[in-house]
C-alpha positions as CSV (number, residue, x, y, z in Angstrom):
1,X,-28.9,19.0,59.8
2,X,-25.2,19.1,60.6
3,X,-23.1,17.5,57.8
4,X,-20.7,14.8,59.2
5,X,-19.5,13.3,56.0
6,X,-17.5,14.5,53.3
7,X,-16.1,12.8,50.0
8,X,-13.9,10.4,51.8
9,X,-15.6,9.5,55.3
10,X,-15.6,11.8,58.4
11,X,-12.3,13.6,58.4
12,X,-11.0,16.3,60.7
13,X,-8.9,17.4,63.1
14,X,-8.2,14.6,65.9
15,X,-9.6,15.8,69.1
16,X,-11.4,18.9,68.1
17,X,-13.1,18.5,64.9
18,X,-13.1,14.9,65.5
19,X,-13.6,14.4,68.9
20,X,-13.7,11.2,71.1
21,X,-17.7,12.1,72.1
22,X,-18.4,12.2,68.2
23,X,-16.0,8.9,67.6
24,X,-18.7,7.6,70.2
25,X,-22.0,8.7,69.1
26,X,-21.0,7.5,65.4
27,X,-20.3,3.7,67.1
28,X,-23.4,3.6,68.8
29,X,-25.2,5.1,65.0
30,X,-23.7,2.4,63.4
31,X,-23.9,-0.5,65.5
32,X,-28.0,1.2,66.1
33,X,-28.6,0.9,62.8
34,X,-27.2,-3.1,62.5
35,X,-29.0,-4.0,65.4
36,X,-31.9,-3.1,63.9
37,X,-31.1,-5.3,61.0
38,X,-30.3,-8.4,62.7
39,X,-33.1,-9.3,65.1
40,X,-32.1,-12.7,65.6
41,X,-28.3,-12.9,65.8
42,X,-26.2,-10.1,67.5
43,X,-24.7,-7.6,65.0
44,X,-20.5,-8.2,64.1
45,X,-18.6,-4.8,63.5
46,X,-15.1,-4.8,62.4
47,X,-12.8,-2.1,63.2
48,X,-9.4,-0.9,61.6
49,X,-6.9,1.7,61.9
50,X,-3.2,3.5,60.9
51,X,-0.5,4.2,63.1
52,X,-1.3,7.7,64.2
53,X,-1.5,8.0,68.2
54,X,-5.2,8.9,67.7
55,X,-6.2,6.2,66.5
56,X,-6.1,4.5,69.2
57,X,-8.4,6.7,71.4
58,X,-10.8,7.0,68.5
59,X,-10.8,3.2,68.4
60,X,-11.6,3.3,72.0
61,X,-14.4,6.1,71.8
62,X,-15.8,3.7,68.7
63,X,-15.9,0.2,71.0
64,X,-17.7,2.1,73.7
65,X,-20.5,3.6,71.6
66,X,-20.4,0.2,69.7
67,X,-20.5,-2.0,72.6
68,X,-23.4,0.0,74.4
69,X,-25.7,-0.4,71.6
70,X,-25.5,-3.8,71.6
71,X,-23.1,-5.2,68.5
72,X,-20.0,-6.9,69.3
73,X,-16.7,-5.5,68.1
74,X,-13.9,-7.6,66.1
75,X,-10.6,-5.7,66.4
76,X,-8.5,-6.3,63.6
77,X,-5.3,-3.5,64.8
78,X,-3.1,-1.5,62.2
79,X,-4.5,-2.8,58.9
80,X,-4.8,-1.1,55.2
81,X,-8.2,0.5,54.5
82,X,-8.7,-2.5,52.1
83,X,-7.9,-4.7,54.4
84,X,-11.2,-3.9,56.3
85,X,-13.4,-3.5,53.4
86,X,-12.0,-7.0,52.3
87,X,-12.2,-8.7,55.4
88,X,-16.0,-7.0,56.3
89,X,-17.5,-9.0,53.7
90,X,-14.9,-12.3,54.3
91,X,-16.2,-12.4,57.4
92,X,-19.9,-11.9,57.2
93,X,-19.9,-8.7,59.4
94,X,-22.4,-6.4,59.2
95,X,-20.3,-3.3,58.7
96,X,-16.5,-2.9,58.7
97,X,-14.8,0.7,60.3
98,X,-12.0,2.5,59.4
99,X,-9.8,5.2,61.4
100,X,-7.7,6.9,59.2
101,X,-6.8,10.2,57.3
102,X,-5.1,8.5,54.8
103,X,-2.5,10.6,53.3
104,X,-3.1,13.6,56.1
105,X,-0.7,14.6,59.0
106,X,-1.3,12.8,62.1
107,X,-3.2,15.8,63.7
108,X,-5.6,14.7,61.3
109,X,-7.9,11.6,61.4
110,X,-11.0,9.9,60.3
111,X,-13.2,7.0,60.0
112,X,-14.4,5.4,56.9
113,X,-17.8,3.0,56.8
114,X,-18.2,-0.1,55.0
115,X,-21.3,-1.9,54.6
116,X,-21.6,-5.6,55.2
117,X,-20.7,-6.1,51.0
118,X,-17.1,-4.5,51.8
119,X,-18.3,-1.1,49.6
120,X,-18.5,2.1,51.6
121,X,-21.8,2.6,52.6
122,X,-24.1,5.3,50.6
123,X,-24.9,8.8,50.8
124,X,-28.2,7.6,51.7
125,X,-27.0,5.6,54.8
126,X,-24.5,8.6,55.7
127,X,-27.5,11.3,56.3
128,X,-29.0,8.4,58.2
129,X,-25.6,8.0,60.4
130,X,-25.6,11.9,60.9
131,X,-29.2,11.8,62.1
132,X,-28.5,9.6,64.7
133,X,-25.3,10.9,65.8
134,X,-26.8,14.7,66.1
135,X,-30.2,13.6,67.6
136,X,-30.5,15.1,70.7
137,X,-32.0,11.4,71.9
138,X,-29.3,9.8,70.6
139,X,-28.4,7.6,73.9
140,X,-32.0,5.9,73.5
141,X,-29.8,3.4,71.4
142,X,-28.3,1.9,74.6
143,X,-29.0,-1.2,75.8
144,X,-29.5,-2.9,79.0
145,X,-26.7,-4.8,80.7
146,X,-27.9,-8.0,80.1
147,X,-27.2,-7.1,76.3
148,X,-24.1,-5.1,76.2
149,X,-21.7,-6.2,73.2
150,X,-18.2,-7.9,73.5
151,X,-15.2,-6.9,72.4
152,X,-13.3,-9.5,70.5
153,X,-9.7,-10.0,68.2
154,X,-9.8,-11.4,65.0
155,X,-6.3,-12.9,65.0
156,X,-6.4,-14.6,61.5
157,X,-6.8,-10.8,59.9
158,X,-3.2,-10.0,59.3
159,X,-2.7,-13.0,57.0
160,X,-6.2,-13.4,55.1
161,X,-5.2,-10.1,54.3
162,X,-1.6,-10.8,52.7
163,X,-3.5,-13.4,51.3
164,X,-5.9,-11.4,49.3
165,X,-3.2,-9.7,47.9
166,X,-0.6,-12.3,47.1
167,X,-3.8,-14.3,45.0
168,X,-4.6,-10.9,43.0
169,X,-1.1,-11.9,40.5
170,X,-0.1,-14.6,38.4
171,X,3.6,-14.7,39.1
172,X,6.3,-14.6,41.9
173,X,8.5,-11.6,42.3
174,X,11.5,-13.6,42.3
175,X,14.7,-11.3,40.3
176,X,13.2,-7.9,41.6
177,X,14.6,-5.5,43.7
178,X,11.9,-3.7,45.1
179,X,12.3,-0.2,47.5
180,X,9.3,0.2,49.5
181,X,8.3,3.4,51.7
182,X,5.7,2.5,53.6
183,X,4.8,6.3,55.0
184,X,5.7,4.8,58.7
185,X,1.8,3.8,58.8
186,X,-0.2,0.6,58.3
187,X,1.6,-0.4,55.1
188,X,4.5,-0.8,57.4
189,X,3.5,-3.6,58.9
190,X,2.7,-5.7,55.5
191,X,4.4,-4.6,52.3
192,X,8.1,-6.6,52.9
193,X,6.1,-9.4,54.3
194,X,4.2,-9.2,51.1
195,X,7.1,-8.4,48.6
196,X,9.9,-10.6,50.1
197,X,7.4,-13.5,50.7
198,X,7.0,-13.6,46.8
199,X,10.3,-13.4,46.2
200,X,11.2,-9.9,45.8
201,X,14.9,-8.4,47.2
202,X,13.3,-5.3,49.5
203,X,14.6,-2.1,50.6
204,X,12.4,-0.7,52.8
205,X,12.0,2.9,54.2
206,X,9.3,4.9,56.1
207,X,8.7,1.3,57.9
208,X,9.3,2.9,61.6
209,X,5.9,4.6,62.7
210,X,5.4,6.6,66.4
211,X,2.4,7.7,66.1
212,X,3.3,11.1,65.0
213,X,5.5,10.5,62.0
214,X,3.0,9.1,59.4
215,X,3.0,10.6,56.3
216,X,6.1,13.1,57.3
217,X,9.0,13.4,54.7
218,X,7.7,10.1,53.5
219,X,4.9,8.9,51.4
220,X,3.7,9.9,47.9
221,X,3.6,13.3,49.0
222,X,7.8,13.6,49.8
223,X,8.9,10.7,46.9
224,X,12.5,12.2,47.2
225,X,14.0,9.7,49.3
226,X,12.3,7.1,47.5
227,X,14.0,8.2,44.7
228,X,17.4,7.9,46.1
229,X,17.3,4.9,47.3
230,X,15.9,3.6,44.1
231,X,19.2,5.1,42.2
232,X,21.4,4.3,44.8
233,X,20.5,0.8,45.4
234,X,20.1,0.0,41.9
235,X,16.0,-1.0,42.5
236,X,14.2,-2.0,39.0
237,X,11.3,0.3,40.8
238,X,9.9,1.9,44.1
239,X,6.8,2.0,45.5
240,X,5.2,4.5,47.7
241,X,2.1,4.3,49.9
242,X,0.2,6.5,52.2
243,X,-0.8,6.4,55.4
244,X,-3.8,3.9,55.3
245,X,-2.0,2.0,52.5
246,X,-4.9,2.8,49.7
247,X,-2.9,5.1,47.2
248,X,0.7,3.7,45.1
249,X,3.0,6.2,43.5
250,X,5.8,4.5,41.9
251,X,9.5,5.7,41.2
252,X,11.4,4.1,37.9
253,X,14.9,2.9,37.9
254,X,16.4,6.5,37.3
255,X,14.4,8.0,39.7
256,X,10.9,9.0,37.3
257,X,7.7,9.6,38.9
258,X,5.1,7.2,38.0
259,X,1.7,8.6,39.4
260,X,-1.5,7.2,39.1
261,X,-2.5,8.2,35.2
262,X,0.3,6.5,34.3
263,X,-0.2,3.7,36.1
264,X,-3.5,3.0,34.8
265,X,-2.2,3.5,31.4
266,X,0.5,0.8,32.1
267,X,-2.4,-1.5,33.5
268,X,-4.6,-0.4,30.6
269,X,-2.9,-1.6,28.2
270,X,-1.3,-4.9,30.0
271,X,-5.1,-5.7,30.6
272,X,-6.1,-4.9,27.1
273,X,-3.5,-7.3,25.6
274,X,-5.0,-10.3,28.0
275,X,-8.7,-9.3,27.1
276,X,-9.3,-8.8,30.2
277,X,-9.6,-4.5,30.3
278,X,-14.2,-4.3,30.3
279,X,-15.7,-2.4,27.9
280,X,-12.1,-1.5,26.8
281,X,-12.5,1.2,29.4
282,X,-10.6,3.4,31.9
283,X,-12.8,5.7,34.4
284,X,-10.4,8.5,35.7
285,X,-11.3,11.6,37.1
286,X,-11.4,15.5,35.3
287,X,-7.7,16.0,37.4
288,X,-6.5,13.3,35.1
289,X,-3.6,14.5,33.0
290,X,-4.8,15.2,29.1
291,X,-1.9,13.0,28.5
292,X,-3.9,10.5,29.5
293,X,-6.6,10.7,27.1
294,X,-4.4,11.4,24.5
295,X,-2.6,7.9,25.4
296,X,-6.4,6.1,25.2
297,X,-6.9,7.9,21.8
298,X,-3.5,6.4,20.6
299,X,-3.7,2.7,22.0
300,X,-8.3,2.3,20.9
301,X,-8.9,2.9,25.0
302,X,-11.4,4.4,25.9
303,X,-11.0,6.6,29.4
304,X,-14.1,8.0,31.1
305,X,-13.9,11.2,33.8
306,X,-15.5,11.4,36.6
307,X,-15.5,14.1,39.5
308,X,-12.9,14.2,41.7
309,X,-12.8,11.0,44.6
310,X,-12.5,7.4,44.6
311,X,-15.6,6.9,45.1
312,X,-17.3,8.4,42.2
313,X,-14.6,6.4,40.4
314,X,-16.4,3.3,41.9
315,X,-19.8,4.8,41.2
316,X,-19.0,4.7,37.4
317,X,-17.3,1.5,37.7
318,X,-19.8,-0.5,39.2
319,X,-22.6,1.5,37.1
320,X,-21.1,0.5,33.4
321,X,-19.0,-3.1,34.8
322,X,-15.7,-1.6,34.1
323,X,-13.2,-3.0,36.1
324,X,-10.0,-0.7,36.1
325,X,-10.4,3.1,37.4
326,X,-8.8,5.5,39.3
327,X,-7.1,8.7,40.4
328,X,-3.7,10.8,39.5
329,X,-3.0,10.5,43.4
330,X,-1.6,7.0,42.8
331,X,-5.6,5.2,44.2
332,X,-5.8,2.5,41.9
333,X,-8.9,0.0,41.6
334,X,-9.0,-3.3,40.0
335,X,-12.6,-4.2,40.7
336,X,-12.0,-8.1,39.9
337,X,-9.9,-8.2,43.3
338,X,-11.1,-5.5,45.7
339,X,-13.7,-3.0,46.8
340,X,-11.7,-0.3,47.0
341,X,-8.3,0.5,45.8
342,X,-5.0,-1.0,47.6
343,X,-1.6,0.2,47.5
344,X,0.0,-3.3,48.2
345,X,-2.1,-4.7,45.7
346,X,-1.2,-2.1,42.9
347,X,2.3,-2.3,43.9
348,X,2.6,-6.3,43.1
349,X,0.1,-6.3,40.1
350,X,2.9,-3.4,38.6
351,X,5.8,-5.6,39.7
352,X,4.0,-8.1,37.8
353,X,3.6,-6.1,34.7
354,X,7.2,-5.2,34.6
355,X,8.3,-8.9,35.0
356,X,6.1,-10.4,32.4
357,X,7.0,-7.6,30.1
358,X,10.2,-8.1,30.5
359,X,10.8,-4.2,30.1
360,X,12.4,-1.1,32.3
361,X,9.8,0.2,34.9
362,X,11.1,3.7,32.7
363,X,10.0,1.7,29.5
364,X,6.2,1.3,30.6
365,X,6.2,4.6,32.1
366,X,6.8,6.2,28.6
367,X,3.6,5.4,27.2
368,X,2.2,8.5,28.5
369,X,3.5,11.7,27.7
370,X,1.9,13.9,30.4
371,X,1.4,17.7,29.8
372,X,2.7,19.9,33.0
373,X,-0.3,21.0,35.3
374,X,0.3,23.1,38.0
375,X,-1.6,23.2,41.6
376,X,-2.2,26.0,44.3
377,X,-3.9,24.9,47.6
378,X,-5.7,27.7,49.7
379,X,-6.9,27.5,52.5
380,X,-10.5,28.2,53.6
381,X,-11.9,29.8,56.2
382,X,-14.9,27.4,57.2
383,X,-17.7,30.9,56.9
384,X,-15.7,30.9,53.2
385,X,-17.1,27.0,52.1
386,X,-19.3,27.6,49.3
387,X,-19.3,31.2,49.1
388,X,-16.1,31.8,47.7
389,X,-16.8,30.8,43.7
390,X,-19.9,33.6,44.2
391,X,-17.1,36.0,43.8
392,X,-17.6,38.3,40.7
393,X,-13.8,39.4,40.4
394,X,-12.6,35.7,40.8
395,X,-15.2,34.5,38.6
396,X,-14.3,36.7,35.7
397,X,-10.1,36.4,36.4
398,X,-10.9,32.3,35.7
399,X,-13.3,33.2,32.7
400,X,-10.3,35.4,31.2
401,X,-7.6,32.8,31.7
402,X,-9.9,30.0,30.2
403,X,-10.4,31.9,26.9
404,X,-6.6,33.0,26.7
405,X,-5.8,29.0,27.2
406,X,-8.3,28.2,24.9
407,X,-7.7,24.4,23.8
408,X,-4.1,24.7,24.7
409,X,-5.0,23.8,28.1
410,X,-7.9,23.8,31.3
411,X,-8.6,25.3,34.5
412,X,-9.9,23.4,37.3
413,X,-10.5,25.1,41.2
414,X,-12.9,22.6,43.5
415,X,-13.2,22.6,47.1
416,X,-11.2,19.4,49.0
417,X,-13.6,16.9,50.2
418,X,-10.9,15.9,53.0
419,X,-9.5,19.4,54.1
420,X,-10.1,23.1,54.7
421,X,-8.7,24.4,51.4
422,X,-9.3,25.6,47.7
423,X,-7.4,23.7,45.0
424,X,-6.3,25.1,41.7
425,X,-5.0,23.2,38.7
426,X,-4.4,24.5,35.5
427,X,-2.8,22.3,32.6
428,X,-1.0,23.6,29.7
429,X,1.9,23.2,27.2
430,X,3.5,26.4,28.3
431,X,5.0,26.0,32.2
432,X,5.8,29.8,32.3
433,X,2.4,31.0,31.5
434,X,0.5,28.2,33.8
435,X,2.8,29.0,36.6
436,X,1.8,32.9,36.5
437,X,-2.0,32.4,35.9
438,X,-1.9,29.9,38.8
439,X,-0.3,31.9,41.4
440,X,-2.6,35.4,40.1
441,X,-5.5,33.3,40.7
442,X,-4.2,31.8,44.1
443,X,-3.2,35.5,45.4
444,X,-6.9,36.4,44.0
445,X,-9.1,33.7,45.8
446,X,-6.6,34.5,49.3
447,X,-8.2,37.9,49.0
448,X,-11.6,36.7,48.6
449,X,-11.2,34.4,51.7
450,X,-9.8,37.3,53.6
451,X,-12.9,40.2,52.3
452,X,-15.0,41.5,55.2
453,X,-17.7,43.9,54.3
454,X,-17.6,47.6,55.7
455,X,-20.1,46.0,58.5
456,X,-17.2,44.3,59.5
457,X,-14.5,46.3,59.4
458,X,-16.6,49.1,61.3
459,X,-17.4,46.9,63.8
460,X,-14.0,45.8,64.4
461,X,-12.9,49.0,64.6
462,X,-15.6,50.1,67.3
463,X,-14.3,46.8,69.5
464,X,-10.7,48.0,69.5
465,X,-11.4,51.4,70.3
466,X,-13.8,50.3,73.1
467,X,-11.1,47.8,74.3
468,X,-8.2,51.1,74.2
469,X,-10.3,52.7,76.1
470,X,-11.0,50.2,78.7
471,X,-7.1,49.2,78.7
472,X,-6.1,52.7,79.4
473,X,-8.9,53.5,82.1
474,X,-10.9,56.1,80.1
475,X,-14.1,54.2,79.5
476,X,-16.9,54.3,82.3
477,X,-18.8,51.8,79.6
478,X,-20.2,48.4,80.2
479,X,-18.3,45.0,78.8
480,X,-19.6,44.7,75.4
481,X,-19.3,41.9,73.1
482,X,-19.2,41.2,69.0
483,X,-22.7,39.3,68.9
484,X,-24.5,43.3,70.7
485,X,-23.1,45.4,68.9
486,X,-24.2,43.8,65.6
487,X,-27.6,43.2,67.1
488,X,-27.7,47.0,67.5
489,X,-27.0,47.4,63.6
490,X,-23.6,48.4,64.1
């Protein structure tokens, strides 16, 4: 069966990979399958999005598959992904959509599902979604007229949201100066309502979104003029969020990167002191710093690694009660206020942290001295998914740079759940000798997604000189094409 999902919802290319006609058949799956479930009340689905352009037509592809199976839709406009999961379960729907790609360009989108609990929905209900949407009797889940859902707005949402994440602290904000970049995408139309309306002075940036500029030269991913404006304006800290508003990076007052191991280091420990940290436990992920660990060592915390993804984070969490977890990329889950992590709501719980503390955002960041890790994205050629780590040379290349390492530092290459690339991080105390291995094994896996067999290259070969031919008026042959000559063995 085709594979629809990956680690973070359906995520591709808007208007090719993700097209409007899939956008569709995934409505009419999901509001199918609610349907089903309520026979005597008409299903409720929520629906969500950022600021890119197409999220709007995705929205609209989503109603009309929706709306033809027979569920009513509850539009809840440019929200933060928690925002729907929050509100899913606040307002007894039976599922709660989406349409983001988080920290992604906007050429990129997606769509995220969350069941009527406000969780993302399971593996188990994802195959189910893709065998619906790629049944080739997929529009037997239409109704009749007479039945046809309605399309409704759910004008409370905005503030039940703010809300939520105003309730999630003990204090005000009143004496901070806070800089905020919202990424010019759904944060932008929250975080100074939120930090100004607990009494926070705000500068904000990336607060200006057209569609097009989410996530560009702003966000977690381009901190530096965060950074300056933190210095410049004399902030006591920054705060960073991505496109859908899940993921925090914070800056300090002198311009220091606070990313998400250090944040839940800071939270660790302010939990621990409270006894309110479960199990005295963290769950982080293997791309966790080792600086990390040795911070949990130091301070009698324990900290757990899962696979890479937020929501094997969760898995864990909700497995063993813990209620703190997370990922380096600045997604942050307190499990006593949401069901998935929030960027506004790490942002004010850190503020909080640094006013009852009473120390420098620099201060708290100093509990963790991070080792330097180094990371090499390549891209993948979608015949290369899965194939690539069967590769002898690049197999051995990692083996050799593992044992040269040794306990001085780790290797980790994984395919991207969200995107069409390779990553490789290696961690170590030496910069110089991580920096090399990284980009030898980067320029090695490159010529392992570029490899074509002799087959190929013969064939190849045979097609140009066919094509001269033809160009120059010398061949009396026939069109041919790739798919007969390799059925006649060529």
């Amino acid at each position: 069966m085709t594979k629809l999902f990956g680690t973070d919802g359906v995520r591709g290319t808007a208007g090719s990979e993700l097209s409007c006609e899939t956008a569709m058949r995934l409505g009419k799956a999901v509001a199918g399958v609610a349907c089903a479930n309520n026979e005597d009340k008409k299903a409720k689905i929520l629906i969500g999005k950022d600021t890119r352009a197409s999220s709007d037509v995705l929205e609209a592809a989503l109603i009309a598959g929706i709306c033809s199976a027979g569920a009513d839709v509850y539009i809840l406009g440019a929200i933060p992904t928690q925002g729907v999961a929050m509100l899913t379960e606040l307002y007894n729907a039976d599922a709660g959509i989406m349409i983001t790609a988080s920290h992604s360009s906007a050429e990129y989108n997606g769509i995220k599902i969350f069941g009527r609990s406000g969780f993302r929905i399971t593996e188990a209900e994802e195959r189910e979604l893709e065998r619906l949407v790629f049944d080739d009797d997929w529009q037997k889940i239409s109704v009749g007229p007479d039945k046809l859902g309605r399309i409704c707005y759910e004008e409370k949402a905005e503030w039940d949201y703010i809300r939520k994440v105003v309730r999630s602290v003990s204090c005000d904000l009143r004496g901070l100066k806070v800089a905020l970049d919202c990424g010019n995408g759904a944060a932008a139309k929250y975080a100074k309502r939120i930090f100004e309306g607990m009494g926070a002075s705000c500068v904000v940036l990336g607060c200006d979104p057209d569609g097009y500029n989410i996530n560009i030269g702003c966000g977690p991913s381009f901190l530096e003029p965060l950074q300056e404006a933190v210095v410049k304006r004399h902030c006591d800290i920054g705060l960073s969020f991505d496109g859908d508003g899940g993921k925090c990076i914070a800056v300090d007052e002198n311009g220091g990167v606070m990313d998400g191991d250090k944040l839940l280091a800071i939270f660790a420990k302010f939990l621990k002191v409270q006894g309110k940290l479960n199990s005295n436990t963290v769950v982080s992920t293997v791309m966790s710093n080792y600086g990390l660990t040795e911070f949990g060592e130091r301070e009698g915390i324990n900290i757990t690694a899962t696979a890479v993804g937020s929501g094997k984070v969760l898995e864990r969490m909700l497995r063993f009660g813990y209620n703190l977890g997370g990922e380096q990329n600045g997604h942050i889950i307190f499990l006593d206020y949401e069901k998935i992590g929030d960027g506004e709501i790490t942002g004010v719980r850190l503020c909080e942290v640094l006013k009852k503390s009473r120390r420098k955002a620099s201060e708290l960041s100093a509990i963790v001295e991070t080792y330097p890790q180094i990371r090499k994205d390549v891209p993948m050629p979608a015949d290369k998914r899965g194939v690539w780590a069967e590769n002898a040379g690049f197999r051995e290349m990692v083996s050799e740079y593992k044992k040269k390492l040794g306990k001085e530092g780790r290797i980790i290459v994984r395919e991207s759940g969200t995107e069409s690339v390779v990553r490789i991080m290696i961690e170590g105390r030496k910069t110089g000798l991580i920096t090399e291995y990284a980009n030898n094994l980067a320029k090695k896996l490159d010529e392992v997604m570029h490899y074509k067999s002799e087959k190929q290259l013969e064939t190849e070969k045979m097609l140009r000189e066919i094509k001269q031919e033809r160009d120059e008026g010398l061949s009396l042959l026939p069109e041919l094409d790739a798919s007969k000559i390799n059925g006649a063995g060529l």
